[in-house]
C-alpha positions as CSV (number, residue, x, y, z in Angstrom):
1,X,7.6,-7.1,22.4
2,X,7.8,-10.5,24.5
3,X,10.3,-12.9,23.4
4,X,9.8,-17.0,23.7
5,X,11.3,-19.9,24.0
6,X,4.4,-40.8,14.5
7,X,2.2,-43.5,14.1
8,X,-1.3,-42.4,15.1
9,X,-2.8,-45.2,17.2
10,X,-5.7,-47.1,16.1
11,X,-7.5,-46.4,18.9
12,X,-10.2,-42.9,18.4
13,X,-10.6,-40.3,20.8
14,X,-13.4,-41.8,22.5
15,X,-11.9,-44.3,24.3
16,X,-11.0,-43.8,27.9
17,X,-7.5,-44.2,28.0
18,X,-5.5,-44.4,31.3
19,X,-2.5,-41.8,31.4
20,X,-1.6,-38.9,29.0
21,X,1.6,-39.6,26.8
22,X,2.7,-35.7,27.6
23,X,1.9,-36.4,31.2
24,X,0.0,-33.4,31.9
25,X,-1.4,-34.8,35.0
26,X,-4.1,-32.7,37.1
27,X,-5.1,-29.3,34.6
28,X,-3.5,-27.4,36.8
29,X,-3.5,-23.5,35.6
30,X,-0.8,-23.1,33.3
31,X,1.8,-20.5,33.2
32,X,3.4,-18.8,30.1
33,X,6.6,-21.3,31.0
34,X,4.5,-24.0,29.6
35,X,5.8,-25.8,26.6
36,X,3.0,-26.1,24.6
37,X,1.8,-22.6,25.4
38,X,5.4,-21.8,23.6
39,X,4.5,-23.8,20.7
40,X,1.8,-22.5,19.8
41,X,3.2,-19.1,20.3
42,X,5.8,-20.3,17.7
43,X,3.5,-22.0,15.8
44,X,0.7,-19.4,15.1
45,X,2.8,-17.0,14.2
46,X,5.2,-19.2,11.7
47,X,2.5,-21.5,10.5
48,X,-1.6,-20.9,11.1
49,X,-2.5,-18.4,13.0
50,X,-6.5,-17.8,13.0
51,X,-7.2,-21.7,14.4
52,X,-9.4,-22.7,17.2
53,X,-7.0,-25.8,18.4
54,X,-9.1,-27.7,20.2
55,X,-11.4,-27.8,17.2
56,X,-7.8,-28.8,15.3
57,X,-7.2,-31.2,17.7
58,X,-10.4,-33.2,17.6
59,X,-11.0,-32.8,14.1
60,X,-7.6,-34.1,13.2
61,X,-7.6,-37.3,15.6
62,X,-10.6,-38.4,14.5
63,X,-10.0,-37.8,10.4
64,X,-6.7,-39.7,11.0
65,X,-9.1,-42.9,11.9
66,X,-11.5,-42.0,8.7
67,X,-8.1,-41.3,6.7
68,X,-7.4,-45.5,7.0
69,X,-10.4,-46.1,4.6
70,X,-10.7,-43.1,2.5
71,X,-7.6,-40.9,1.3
72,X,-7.4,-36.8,2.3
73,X,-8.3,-36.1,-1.7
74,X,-11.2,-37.3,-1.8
75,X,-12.0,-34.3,1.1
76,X,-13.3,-30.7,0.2
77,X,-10.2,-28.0,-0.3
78,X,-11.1,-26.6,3.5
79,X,-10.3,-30.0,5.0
80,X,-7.1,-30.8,3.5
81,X,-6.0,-27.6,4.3
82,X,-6.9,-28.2,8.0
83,X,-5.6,-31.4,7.6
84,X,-2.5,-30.3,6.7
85,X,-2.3,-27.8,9.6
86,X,-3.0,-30.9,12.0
87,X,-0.4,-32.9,10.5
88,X,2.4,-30.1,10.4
89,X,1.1,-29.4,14.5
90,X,1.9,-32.7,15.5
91,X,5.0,-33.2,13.6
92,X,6.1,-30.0,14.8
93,X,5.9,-31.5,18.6
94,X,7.3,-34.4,19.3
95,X,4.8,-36.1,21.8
96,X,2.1,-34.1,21.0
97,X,0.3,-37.2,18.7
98,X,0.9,-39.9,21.8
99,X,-0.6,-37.2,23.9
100,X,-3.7,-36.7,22.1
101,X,-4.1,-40.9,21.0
102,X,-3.6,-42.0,24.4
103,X,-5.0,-39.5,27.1
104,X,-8.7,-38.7,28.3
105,X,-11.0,-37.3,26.0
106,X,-10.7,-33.8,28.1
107,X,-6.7,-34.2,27.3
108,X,-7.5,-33.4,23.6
109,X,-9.3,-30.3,25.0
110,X,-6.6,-28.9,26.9
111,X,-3.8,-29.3,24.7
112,X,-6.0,-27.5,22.2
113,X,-6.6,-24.6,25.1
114,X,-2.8,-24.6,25.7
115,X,-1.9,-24.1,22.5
116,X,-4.1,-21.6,21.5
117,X,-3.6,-19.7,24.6
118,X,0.4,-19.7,23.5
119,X,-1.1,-18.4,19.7
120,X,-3.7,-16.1,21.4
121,X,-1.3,-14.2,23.5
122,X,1.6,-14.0,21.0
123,X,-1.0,-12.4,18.8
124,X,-1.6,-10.0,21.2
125,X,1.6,-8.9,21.8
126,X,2.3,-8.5,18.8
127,X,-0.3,-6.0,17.9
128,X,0.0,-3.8,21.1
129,X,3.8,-3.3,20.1
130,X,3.4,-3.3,16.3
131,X,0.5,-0.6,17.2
132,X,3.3,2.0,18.3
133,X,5.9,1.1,16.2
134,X,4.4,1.2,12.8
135,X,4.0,5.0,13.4
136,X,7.5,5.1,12.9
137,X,8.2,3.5,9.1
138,X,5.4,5.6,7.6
139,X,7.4,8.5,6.2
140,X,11.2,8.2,6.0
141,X,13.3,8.5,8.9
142,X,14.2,12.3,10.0
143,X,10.5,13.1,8.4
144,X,7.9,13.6,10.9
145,X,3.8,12.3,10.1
146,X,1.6,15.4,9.3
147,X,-0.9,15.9,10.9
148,X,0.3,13.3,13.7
149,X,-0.8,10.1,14.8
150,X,-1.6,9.2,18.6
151,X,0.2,6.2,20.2
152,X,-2.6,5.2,21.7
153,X,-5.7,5.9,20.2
154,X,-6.0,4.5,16.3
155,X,-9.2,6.6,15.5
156,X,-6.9,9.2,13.3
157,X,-5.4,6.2,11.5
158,X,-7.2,3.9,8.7
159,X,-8.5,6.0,6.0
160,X,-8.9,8.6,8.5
161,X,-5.5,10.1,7.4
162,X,-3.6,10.5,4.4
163,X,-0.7,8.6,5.0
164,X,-2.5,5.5,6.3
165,X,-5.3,5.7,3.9
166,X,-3.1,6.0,1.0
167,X,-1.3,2.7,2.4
168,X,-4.6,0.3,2.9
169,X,-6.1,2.2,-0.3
170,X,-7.0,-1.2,-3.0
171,X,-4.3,-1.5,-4.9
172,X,-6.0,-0.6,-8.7
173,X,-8.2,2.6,-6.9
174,X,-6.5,6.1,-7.0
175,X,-6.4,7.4,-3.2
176,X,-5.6,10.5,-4.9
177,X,-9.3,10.9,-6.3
178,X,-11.3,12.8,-3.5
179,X,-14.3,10.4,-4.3
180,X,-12.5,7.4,-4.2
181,X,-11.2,8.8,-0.4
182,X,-14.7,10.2,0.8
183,X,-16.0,6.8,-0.3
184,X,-13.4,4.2,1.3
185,X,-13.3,6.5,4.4
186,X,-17.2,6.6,4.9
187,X,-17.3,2.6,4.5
188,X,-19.4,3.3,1.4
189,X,-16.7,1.8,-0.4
190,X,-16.3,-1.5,1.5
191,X,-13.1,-3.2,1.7
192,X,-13.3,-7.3,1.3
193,X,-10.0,-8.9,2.3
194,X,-9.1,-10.1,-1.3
195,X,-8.9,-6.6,-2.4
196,X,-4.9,-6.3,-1.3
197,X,-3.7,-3.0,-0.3
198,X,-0.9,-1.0,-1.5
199,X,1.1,-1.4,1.2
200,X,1.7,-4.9,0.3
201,X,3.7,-3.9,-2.7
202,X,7.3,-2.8,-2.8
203,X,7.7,1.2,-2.9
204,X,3.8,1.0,-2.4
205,X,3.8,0.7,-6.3
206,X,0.8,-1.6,-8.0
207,X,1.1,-2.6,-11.5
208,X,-2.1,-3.7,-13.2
209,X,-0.1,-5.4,-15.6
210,X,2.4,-7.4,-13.1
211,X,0.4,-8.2,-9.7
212,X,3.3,-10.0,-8.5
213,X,5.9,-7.2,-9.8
214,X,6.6,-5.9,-6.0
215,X,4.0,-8.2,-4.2
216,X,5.3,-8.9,-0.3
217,X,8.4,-6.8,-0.5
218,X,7.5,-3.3,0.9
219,X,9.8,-2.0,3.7
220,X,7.0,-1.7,6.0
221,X,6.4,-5.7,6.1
222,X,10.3,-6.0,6.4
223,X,10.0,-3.9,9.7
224,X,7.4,-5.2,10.8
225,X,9.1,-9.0,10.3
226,X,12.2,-8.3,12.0
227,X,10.3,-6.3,14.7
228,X,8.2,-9.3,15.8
229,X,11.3,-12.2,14.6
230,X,14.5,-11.0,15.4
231,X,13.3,-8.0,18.1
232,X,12.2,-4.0,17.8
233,X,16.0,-2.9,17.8
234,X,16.5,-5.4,14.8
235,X,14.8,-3.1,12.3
236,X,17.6,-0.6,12.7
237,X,20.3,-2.7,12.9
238,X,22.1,-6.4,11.6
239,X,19.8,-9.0,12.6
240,X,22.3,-11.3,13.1
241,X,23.8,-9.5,16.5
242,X,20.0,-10.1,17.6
243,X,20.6,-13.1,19.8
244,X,17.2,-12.8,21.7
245,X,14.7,-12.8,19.3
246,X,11.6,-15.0,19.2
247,X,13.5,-16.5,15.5
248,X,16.6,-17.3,17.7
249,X,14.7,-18.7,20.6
250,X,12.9,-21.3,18.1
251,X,15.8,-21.8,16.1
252,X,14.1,-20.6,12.9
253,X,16.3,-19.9,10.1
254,X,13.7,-18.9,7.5
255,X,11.1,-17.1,6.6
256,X,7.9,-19.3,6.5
257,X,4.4,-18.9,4.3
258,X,2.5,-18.4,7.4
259,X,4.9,-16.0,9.1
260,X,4.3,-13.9,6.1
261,X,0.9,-13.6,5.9
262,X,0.9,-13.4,9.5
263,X,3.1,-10.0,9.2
264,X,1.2,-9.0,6.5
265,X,-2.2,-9.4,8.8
266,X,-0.8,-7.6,11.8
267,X,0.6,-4.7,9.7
268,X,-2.8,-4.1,7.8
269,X,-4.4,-4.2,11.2
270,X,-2.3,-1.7,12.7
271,X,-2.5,0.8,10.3
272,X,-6.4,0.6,10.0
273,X,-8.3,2.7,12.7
274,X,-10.1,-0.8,14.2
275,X,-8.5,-0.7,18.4
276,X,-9.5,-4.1,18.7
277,X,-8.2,-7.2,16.7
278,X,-10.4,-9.6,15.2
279,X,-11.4,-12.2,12.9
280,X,-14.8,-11.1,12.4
281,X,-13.9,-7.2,11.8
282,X,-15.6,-6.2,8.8
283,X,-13.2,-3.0,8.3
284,X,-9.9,-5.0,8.2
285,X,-11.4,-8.2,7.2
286,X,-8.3,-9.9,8.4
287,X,-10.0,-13.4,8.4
288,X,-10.6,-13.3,4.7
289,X,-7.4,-11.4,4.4
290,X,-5.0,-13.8,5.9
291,X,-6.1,-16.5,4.3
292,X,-6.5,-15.0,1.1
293,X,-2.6,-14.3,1.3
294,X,-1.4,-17.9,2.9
295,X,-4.1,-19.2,-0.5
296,X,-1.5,-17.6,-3.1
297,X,1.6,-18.8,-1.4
298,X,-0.1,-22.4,-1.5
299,X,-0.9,-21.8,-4.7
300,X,0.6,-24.8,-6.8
301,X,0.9,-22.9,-10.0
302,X,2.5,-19.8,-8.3
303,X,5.1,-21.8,-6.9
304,X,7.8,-20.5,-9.5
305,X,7.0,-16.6,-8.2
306,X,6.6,-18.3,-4.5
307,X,9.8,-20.1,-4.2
308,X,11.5,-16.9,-5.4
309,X,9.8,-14.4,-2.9
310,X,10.5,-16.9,-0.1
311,X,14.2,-17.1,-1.0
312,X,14.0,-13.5,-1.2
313,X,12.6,-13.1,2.3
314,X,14.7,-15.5,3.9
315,X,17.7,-13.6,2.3
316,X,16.7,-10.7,3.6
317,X,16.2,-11.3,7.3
318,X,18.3,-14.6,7.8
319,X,21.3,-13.5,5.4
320,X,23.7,-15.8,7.3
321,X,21.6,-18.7,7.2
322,X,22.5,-21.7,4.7
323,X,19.3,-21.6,2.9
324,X,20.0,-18.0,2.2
325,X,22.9,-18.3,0.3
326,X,23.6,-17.6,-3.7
327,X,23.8,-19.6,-5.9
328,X,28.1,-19.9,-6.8
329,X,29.1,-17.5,-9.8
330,X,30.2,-19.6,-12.7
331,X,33.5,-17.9,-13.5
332,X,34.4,-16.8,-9.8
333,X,37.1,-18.3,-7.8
334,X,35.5,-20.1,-5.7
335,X,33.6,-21.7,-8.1
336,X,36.9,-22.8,-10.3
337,X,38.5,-24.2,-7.2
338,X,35.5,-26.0,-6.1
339,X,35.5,-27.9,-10.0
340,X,39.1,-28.8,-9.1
341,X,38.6,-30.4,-6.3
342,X,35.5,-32.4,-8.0
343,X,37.8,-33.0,-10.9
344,X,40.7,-34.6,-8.5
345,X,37.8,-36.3,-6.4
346,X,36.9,-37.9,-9.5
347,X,40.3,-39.6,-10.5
348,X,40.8,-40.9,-6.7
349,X,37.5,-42.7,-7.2
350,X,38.2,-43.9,-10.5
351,X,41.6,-45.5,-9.6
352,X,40.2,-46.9,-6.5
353,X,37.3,-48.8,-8.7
């Protein structure tokens, strides 16, 4: 795996304007070095990954005009979610809005092609690694896959094979049923990317009664996390002596709503038998799939069972970091010296009123 590194104007995207605010002067091909081509490595794979930018771009400058009439809620649900992507995009980059307010009309373009070349190619890299390694967290360590998988070729994987099938098996259909196999394996039985597969869920165990009991805390999503964030070698060992992974490069300290649906996405897709990613592939249906995850975690009136899996994630890979931490036991030491010193603080300020 690779590792990486406000005030709109009034004026729209149509107007000739003389110099670019980034100062991208002549489009000159660009290397991975670029900046922007980092951010939006970063950025698809922490925030929105299935975007065409350029379509982002233009979109977003010229509903940031309409916006000064007419507020985002009066918008369908599909805008103010693309909105919001726009918005986090620019805040994300400082420059980025005086780039695309104040350069050529072609500048809009080409900061969108930058960007999603950076998105694009982290993408990439991510499933030719996560391909190979997957094969590895399917049965536990010391256990070998029977009948074995090829590296290389993923036409013995997806519902082709036990293991595999039993993982992207619909949570709520019994994999163990030879009908319910023959079917999902001939594509009889097809697969829409709101029907969420077991390996979503924790010990690959799906409740009918509890959807959320387990949901987006299976080991397999955990390797496949630290394999992509904090490096291959990270899965097997403390994250935190990981100083070269694309989460230490970035300076990200938590785990993010699209970073996990992203995960989730890549996993699914390498353990289906499709050998070539896309948004369009009607046996993964990541499209649908992606956003069908990144649609729960949005989800205002899951945000009690969000905010709880996010801490738990974040725990879990970024255990050092200070939005990780507990919550201070009542009756613990630390807690009772901590009261103490509030207690004495609280006296000085008195006496000094």
């Amino acid at each position: 795996m690779s590792s990486d590194e406000n005030n709109p104007s009034s004026s729209g995207p149509s107007r000739k304007r003389s110099c670019s605010a980034l100062q991208l002067g002549p489009h000159k091909k660009a290397t991975s070095s670029n900046p922007l081509i980092l951010h939006g490595r970063h950025f698809g794979r922490t925030v929105f990954a299935l975007c065409n930018y350029p379509a982002l771009l233009t979109a977003g400058i010229l509903r940031l005009e309409e916006l000064q009439d007419s507020p985002i809620e009066d918008y369908p649900a599909d805008v103010r979610c693309e909105h919001r992507v726009f918005m986090h995009l620019i805040e994300s980059y400082p420059g980025l809005l005086d780039g695309l307010t104040m350069g050529e009309d072609e500048d809009v373009i080409h900061l969108g092609e930058l960007l999603g070349k950076g998105a694009s190619g982290a993408r990439g890299d991510d499933t030719k690694t996560l391909k190979s390694a997957v094969l590895d967290w399917l049965v536990p360590r010391g256990q070998v896959v029977i009948p074995p998988l090829s590296r290389n070729i993923k036409s013995d994987c997806g519902f082709n094979h036990e293991i595999t099938g039993a993982l992207l098996c619909p949570a709520g259909l019994d994999w163990s049923n030879t009908a319910t196999k023959l079917s999902l394996k001939s594509g009889e039985t097809a697969v829409r990317g709101d029907q969420w597969p077991m390996f979503l869920y924790a010990r690959y165990d799906y409740d009918p009664e509890d959807p959320w009991k387990g949901l987006l805390r299976s080991d397999i999503l955990i390797f496949g996390f630290k394999h992509v964030f904090t490096s291959p070698s990270s899965v097997d060992k403390d994250p935190k002596a990981m100083r070269s992974g694309n989460a230490y490069l970035h300076g990200m300290k938590s785990v993010t709503k699209g970073s996990l649906a992203y995960i989730a996405t890549q996993v699914q897709f390498s353990l289906s038998s499709s050998s070539v990613f896309s948004r369009t592939d009607t046996v993964t249906d990541s499209k649908n799939f992606y956003h069908s995850i990144l649609d729960l975690l949005e989800d205002p009136d899951e945000s009690e069972e969000v905010v709880d899996l996010m801490m738990w994630w974040t725990r879990c890979i970024f255990p050092n970091s200070s939005s990780s931490q507990r919550d201070i036991s009542k009756d613990s030491a630390l807690s009772k010296i901590q009261a103490k010193c509030a207690a004495l603080q609280a006296r000085v300020n008195v006496n000094t009123t």
